[in-house]
FIPA-327408 format. One line per 4 residues: number of its first residue (from 1); their letters; for each residue x, y, z of C-alpha. Coordinates in Angstrom, 1 decimal. Layout:
# residues N
NUM	A	X:Y:Z ~ ...
END
This chain:
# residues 181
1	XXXX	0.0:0.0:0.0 ~ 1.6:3.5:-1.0 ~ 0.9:6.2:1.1 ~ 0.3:9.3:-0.8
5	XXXX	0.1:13.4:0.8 ~ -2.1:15.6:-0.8 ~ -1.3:19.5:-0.8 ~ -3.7:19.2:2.8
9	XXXX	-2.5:17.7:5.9 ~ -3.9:14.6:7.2 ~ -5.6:14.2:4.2 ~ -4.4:11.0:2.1
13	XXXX	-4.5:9.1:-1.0 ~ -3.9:5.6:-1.1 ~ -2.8:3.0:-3.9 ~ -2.7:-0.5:-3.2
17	XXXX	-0.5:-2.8:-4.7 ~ -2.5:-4.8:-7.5 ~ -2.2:-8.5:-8.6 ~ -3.4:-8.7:-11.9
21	XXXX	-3.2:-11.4:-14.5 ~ -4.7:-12.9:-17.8 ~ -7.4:-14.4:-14.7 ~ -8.2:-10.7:-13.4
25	XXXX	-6.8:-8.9:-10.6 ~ -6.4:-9.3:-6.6 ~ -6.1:-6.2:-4.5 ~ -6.3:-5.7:-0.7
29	XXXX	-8.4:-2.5:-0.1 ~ -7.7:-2.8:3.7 ~ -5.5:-4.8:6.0 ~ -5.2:-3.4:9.4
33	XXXX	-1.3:-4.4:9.3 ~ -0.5:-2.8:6.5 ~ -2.3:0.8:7.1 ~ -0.7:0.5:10.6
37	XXXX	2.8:0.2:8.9 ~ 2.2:3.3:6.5 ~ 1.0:5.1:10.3 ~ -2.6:5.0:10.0
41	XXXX	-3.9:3.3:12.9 ~ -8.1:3.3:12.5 ~ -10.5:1.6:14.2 ~ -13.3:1.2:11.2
45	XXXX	-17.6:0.2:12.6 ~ -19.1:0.6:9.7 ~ -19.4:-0.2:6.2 ~ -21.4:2.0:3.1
49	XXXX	-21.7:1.2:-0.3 ~ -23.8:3.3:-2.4 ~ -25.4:3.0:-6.1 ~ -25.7:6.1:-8.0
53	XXXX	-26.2:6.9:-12.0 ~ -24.0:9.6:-13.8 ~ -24.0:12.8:-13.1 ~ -25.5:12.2:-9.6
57	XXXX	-23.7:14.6:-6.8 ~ -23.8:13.7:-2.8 ~ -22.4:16.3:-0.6 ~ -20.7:18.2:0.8
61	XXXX	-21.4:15.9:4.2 ~ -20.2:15.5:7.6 ~ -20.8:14.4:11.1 ~ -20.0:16.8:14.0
65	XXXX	-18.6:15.2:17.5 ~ -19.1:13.3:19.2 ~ -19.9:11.1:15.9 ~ -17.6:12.6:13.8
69	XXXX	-16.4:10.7:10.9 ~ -12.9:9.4:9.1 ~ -13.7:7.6:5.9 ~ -12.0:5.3:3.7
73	XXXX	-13.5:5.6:0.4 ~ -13.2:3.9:-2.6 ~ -14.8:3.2:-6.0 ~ -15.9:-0.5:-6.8
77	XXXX	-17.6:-0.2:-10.2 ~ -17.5:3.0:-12.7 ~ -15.8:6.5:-11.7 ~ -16.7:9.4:-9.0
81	XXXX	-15.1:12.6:-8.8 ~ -13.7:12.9:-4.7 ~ -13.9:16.4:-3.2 ~ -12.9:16.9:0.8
85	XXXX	-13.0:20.0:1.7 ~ -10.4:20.9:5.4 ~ -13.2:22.2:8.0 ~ -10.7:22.4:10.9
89	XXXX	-10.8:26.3:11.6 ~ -7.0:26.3:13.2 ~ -6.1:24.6:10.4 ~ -3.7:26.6:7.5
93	XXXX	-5.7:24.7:5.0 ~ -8.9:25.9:6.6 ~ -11.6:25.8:3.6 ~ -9.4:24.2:1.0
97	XXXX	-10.6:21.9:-0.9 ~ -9.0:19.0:-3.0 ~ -10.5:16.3:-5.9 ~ -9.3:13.3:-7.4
101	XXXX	-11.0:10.7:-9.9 ~ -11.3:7.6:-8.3 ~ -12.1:4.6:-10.5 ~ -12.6:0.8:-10.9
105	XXXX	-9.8:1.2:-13.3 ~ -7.3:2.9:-11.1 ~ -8.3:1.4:-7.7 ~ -6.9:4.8:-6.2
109	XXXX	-8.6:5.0:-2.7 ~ -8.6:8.2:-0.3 ~ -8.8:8.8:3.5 ~ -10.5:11.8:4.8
113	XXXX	-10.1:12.3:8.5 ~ -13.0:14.0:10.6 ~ -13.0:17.5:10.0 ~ -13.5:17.4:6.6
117	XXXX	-17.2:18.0:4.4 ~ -16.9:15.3:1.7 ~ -18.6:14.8:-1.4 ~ -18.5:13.2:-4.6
121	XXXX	-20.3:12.8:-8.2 ~ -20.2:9.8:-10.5 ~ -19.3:10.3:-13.6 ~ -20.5:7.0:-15.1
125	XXXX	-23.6:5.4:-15.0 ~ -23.8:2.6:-12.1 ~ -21.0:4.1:-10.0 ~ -20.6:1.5:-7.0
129	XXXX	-19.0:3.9:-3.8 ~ -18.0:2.1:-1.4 ~ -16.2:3.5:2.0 ~ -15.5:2.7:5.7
133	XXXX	-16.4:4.4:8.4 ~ -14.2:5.1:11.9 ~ -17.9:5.9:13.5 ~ -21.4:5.5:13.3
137	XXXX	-24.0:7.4:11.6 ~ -26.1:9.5:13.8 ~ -29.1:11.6:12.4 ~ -28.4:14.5:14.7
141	XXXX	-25.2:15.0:14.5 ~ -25.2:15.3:10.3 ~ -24.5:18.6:8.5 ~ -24.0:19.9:4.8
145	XXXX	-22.6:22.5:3.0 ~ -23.9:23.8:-0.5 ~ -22.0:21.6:-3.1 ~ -21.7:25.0:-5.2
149	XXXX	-20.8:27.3:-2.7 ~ -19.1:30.4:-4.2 ~ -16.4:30.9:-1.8 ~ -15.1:27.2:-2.3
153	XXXX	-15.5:27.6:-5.9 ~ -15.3:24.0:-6.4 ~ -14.8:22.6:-10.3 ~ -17.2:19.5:-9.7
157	XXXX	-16.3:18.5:-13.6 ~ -19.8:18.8:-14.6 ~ -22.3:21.7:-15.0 ~ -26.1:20.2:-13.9
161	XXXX	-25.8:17.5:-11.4 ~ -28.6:15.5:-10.0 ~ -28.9:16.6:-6.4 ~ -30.8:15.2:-3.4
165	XXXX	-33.3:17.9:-1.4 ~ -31.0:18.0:1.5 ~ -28.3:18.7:-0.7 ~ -29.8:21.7:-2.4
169	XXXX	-30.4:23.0:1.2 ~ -26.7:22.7:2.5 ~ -25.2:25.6:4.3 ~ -22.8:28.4:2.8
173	XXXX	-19.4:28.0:3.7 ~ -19.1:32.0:4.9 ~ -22.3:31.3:7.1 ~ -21.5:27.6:8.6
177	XXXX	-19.7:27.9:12.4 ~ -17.2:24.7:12.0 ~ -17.1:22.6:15.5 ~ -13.4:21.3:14.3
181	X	-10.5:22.5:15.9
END
């Protein structure tokens, strides 16, 4: 497993080491082992797998404490577009934002650590999302900001996505009071 930094800290991509041959492939998306060895030590209680057509956008979702989230996340059939977006106010990446493709292709995955809104949107038909959880949901604990918020300025890769209701009522970044440190 390669550990990967992205431009925000504690924010991480990860490529596993794939067997592949004229059969298929073989990949380990976790081994508690090996993430320990590349210094991630999580404690992962739940699973999610979601099924969504193209051009379908989730986010920009977290949990606040005391359910706050880290996920693993990962693509299992098709391609998503991966957006975290650094929510920890004393942080000097404090309402950045990041993106990568992840695909069945490349098998790329990426941690997000709590304090970070995440969100994605498929970008083919019969995406397959898949991530791990370090805690479990809780209703009242869930927030959201506006997937097109103005002072993120966010490039989704697409210009009409399909959005849930609670999507389209997410929070302004300028007007949201973060709970992260």
């Amino acid at each position: 497993m390669e550990l990967i930094n992205t431009p925000i800290k504690n924010l991480v991509v990860l490529q596993p080491k794939v067997f592949a041959d004229d059969r298929g492939y073989f990949f380990e998306s976790y081994s508690k082992s090996a993430f320990e060895k590349i210094g991630l030590n999580l404690n992962f209680v739940q699973d999610n797998q979601s099924l969504s057509s193209k051009g379908v956008l989730r986010g920009l979702h977290f949990q606040n404490n005391p359910f706050a989230q880290g996920k693993l996340v990962r693509v299992i059939k098709g391609a998503v577009y991966d957006v975290a977006v650094d929510i920890r106010k004393n942080s000097s990446t404090y309402g950045k934002w990041f993106g990568i493709e992840l695909n069945e292709e490349n098998k790329t995955m990426m941690y997000i650590p709590e304090g970070f809104a995440h969100g994605f949107v498929t970008l083919k038909d019969e995406t397959i999302f898949s991530y791990k959880c370090t805690n479990v949901y809780d209703k009242a604990s869930e927030d959201c900001i506006i997937w097109n918020d103005k002072d993120l300025n966010i490039d989704w890769k697409i210009e009409k996505p399909i959005l849930s209701d609670k999507d389209l009522k997410g929070k302004s970044f300028k007007n949201f009071i973060t709970l992260f440190e």
